[in-house]
Backbone bond lengths (Angstrom), bond angles and torsions (degrees), N, CA, C in turn:
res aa  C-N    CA-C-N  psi(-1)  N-CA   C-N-CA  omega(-1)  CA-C   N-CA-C  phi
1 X - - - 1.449 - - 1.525 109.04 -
2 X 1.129 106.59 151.84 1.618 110.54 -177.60 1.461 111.29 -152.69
3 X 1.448 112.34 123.58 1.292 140.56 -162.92 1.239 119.38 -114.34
4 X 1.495 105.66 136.76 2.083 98.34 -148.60 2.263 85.65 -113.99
5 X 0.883 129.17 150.73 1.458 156.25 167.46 1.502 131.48 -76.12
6 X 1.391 133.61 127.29 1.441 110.07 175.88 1.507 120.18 63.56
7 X 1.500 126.07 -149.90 1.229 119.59 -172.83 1.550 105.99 -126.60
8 X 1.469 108.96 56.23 1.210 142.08 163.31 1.427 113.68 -77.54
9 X 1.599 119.70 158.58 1.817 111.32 179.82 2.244 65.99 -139.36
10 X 1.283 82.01 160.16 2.091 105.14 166.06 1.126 86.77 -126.42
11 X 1.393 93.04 134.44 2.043 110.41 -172.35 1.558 92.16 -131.04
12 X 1.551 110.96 147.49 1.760 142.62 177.51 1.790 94.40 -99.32
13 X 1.288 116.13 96.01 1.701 104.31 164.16 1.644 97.20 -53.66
14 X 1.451 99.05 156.55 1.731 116.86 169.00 1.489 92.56 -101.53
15 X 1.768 97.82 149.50 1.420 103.54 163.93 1.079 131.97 -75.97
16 X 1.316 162.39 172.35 1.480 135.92 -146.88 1.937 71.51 -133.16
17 X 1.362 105.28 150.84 1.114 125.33 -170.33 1.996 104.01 -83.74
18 X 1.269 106.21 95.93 1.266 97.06 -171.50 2.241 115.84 -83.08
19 X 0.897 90.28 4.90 1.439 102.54 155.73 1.598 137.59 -169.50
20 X 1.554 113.83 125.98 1.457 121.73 -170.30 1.855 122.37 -38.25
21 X 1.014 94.48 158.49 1.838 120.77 163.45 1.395 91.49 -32.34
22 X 1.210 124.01 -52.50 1.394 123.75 -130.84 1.896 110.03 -117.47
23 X 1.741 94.29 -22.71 1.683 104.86 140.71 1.510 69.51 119.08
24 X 0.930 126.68 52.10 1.876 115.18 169.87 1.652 106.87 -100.94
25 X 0.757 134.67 140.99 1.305 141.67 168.71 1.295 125.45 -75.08
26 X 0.707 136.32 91.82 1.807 143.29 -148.83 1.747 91.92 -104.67
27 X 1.375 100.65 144.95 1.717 103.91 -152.78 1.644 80.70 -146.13
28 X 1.848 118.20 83.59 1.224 121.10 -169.00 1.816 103.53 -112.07
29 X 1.196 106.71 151.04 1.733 85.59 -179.43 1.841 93.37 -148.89
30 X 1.246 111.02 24.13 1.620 119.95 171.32 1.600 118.83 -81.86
31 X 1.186 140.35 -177.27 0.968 142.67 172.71 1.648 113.59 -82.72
32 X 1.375 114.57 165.47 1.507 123.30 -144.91 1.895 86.14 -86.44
33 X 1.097 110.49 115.90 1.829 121.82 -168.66 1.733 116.15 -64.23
34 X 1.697 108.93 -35.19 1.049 122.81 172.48 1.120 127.09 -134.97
35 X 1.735 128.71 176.30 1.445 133.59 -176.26 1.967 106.87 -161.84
36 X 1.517 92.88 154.79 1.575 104.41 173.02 1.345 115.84 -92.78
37 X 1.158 146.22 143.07 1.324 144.98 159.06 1.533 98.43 -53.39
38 X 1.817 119.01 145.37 1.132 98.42 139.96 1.678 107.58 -153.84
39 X 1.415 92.06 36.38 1.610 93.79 161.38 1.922 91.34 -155.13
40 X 1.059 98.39 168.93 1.574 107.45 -169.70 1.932 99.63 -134.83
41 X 1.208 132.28 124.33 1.366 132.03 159.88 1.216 136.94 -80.44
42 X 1.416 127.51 119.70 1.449 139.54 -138.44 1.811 109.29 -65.61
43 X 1.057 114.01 -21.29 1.631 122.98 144.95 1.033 124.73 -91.22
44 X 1.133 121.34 47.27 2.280 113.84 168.25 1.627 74.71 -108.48
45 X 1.311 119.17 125.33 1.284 135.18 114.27 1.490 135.63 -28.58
46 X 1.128 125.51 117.22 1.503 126.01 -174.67 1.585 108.03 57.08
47 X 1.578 103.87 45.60 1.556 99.59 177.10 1.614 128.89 -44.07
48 X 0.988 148.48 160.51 1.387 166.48 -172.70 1.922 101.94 -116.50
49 X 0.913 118.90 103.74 1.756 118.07 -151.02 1.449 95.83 -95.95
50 X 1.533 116.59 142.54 1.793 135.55 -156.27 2.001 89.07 -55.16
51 X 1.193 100.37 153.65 0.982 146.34 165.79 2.536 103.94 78.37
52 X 1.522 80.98 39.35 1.745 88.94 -167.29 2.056 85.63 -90.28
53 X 1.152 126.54 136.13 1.380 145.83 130.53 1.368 122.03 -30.34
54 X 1.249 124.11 96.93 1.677 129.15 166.26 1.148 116.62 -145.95
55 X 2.133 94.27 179.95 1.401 88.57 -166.71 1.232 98.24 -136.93
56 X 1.252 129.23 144.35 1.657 150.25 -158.78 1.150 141.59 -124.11
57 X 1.123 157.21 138.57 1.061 173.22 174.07 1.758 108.53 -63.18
58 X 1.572 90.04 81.21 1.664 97.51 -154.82 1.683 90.65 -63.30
59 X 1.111 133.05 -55.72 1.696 145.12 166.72 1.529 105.50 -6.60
60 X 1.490 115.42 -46.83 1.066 125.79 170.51 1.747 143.51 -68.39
61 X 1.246 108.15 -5.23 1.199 131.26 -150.22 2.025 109.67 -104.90
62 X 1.049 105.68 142.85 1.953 105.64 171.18 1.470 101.84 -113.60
63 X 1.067 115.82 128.68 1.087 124.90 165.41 1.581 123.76 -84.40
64 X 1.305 121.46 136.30 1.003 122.14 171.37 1.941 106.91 -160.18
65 X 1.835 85.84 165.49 1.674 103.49 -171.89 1.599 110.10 -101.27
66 X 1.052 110.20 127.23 1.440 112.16 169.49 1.549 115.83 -119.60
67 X 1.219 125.68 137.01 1.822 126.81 175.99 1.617 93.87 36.48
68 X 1.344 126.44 49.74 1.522 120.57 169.99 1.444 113.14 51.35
69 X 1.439 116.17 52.11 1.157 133.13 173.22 2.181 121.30 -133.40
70 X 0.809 131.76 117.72 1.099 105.57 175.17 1.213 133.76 -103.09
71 X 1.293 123.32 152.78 1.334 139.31 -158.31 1.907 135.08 -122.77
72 X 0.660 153.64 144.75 1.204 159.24 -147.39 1.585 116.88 -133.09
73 X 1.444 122.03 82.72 1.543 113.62 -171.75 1.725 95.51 -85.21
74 X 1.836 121.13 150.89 0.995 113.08 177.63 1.723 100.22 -171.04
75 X 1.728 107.12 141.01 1.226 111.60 -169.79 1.710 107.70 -69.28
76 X 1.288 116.04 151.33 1.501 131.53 -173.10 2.053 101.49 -44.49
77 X 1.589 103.22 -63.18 1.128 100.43 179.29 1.389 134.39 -87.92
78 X 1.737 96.07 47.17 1.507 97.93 168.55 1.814 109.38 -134.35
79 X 1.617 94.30 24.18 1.681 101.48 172.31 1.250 89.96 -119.20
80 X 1.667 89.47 119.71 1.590 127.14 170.08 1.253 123.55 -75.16
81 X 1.505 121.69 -21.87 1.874 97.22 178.62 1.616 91.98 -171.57
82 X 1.028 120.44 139.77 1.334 120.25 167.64 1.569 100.80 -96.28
83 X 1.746 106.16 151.94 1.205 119.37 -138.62 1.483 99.58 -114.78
84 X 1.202 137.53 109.36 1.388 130.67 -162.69 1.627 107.85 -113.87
């Protein structure tokens, strides 16, 4: 289990879909566009509740490994849009 601090969110990058619906091969070499919440910090104001879609200010972000998983620590006001 992993438990986020302050007005911090722990974010899951998504894998970027390396080929279409339609069987196209998408040949991407940018940074990972989106992420899931999956811890929330007991001061974020107007939280965004675990398993919400957004998008971030990857620049902003610490990376770290948990149980061989990786993770994304990041302050509240540097997630830009929830992803609908």
């Amino acid at each position: 289990m992993i438990q986020c601090t302050g007005t911090r969110y722990i974010l899951q990058a998504e894998e970027l879909a390396k080929e279409t619906a339609g069987g196209i091969i998408v040949n991407y070499s940018g940074a990972t566009q989106f992420a899931r919440i999956v811890a929330v910090g007991p001061r974020v104001q107007d939280a965004l509740p675990v398993g919400t879609r957004v998008a971030v200010e990857w620049q902003h972000t610490v990376p770290i490994k948990h149980q061989d998983q990786d993770y994304y620590v990041i302050e509240s006001k540097c997630v830009m849009a929830e992803v609908l």
